[in-house]
C-alpha positions as CSV (number, residue, x, y, z in Angstrom):
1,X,7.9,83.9,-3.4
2,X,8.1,81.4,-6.5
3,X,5.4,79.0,-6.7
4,X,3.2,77.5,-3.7
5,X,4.4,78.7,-0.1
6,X,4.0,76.4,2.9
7,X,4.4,78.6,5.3
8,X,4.1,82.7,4.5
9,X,7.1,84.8,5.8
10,X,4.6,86.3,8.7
11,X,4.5,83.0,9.7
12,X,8.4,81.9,9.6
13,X,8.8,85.2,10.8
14,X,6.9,84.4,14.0
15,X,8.2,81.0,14.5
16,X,11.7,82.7,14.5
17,X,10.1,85.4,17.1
18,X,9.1,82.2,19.4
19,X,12.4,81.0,19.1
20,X,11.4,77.6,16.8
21,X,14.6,77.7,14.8
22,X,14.6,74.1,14.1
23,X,10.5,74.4,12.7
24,X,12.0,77.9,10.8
25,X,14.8,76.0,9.1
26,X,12.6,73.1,7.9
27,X,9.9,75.1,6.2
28,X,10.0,75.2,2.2
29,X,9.3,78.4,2.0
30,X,12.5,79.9,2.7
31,X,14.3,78.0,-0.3
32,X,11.0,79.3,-2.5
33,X,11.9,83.0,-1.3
34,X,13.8,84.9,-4.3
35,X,14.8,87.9,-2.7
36,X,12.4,89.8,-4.3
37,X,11.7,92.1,-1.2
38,X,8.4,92.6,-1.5
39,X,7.6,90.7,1.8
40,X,10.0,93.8,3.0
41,X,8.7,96.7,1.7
42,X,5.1,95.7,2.3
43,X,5.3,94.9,6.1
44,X,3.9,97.6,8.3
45,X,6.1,96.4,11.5
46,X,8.7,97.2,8.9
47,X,10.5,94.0,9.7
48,X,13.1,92.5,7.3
49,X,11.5,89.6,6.4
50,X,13.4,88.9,3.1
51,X,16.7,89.0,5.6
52,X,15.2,86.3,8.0
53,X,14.7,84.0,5.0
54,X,18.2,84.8,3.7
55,X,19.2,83.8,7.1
56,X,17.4,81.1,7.8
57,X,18.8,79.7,4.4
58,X,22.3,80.3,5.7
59,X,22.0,78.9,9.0
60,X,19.9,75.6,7.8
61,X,22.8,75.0,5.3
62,X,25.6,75.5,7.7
63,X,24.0,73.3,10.2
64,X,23.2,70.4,7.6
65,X,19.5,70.8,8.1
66,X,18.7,72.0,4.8
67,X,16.3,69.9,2.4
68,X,17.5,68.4,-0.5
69,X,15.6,71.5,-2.8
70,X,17.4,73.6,-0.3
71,X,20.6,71.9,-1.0
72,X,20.2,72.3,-5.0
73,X,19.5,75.8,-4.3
74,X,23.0,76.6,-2.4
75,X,24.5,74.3,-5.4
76,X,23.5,76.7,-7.6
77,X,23.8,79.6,-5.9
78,X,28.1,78.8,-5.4
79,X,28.1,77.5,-8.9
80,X,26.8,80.8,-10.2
81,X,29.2,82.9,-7.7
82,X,32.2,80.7,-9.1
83,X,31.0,81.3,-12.5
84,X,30.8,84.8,-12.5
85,X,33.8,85.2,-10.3
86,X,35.8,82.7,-12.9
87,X,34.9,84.8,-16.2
88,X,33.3,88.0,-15.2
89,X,30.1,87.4,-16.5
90,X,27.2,84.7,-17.0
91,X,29.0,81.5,-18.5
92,X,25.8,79.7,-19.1
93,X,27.4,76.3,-20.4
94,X,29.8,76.4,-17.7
95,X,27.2,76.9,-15.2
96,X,24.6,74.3,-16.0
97,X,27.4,71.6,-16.3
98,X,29.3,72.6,-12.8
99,X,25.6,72.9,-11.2
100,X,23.9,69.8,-12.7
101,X,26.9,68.0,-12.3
102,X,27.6,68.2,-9.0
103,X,23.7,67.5,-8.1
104,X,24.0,64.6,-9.9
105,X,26.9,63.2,-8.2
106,X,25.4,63.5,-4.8
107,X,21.7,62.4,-6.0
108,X,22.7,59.9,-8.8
109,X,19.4,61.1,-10.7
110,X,19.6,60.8,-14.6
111,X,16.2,62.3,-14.4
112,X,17.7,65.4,-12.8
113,X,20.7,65.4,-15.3
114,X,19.2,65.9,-18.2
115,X,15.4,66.8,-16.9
116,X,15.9,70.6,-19.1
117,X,17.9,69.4,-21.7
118,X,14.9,69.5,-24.6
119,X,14.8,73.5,-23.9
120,X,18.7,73.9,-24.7
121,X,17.6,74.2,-28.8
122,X,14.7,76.7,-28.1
123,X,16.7,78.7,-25.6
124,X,19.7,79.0,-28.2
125,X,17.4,79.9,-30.9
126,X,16.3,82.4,-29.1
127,X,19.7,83.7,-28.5
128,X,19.1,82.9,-24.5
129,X,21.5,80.4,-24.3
130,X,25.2,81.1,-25.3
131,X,27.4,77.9,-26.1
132,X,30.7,79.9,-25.9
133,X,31.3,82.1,-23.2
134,X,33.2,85.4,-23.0
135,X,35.9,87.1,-20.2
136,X,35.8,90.2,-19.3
137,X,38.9,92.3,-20.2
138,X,40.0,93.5,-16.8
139,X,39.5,90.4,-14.5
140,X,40.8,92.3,-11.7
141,X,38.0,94.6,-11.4
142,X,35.7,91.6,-10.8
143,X,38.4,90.0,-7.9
144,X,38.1,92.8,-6.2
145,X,34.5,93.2,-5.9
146,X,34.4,89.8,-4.3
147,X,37.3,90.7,-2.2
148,X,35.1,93.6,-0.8
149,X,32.5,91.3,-0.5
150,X,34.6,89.1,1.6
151,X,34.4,86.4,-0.7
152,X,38.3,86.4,-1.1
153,X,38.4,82.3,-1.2
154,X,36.0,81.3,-2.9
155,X,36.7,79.6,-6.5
């Protein structure tokens, strides 16, 4: 997990066990988790818990009940898809413009917009930041990985 947890995935884990969806899909935690799998491979009851926030995610954004962090993070998280699915590879001017755009149209937040826009200098002087972006040569390659992924309608 990223930063400070409010709730540890033993504990989302049990409230899930109880049955307390609704107290599941409100804690922060699971828009914290990074997939790391750690949680996973360390449980001794062997439990998926990296899966249970993934799917808590999933189900809290479908049903409207995620918070607004959670909301940024499922912004980004189709951004990057459509990104990578658009070029083939990691478009990073395309990607902060599509994601911080569309934040800022539904939060209005000039703060937001440009909150990271002092690093863009360091980030391309450290040649982490690319202001062109590239294709890949055989674009079909990439359409059909996320047509076996079952993301055939996306972008």
């Amino acid at each position: 997990m990223a930063g400070r947890m409010d709730a540890p995935p033993t504990k989302v884990v049990r409230l899930v066990q109880l049955g307390q969806w609704d107290a599941a899909m409100r804690v922060e935690s699971i828009w914290q988790c990074v997939s790391c799998q750690t949680c996973s491979a360390r449980c001794p009851k062997l439990v998926d818990c990296a899966g249970v926030m993934d799917a808590l995610r999933q189900l809290a954004f479908e049903r409207g009940a995620a918070s607004p962090a959670g909301r940024a993070v499922m912004v980004f998280q189709r951004a990057f898809l459509e990104n990578i699915r658009r070029y083939g590879r990691l478009n990073e001017i395309d990607l902060i413009a599509r994601f911080k755009g569309e934040v800022f149209l539904k939060s209005r937040s000039l703060a937001f917009l440009f909150r990271d826009a002092g690093l863009a200098g360091q980030l391309h002087k450290r040649r982490k930041l690319h202001l062109t972006g590239e294709k890949v040569r055989d674009r079909a390659v990439v359409e059909r990985i996320f047509e076996r992924a079952g993301a055939g309608g996306a972008a």
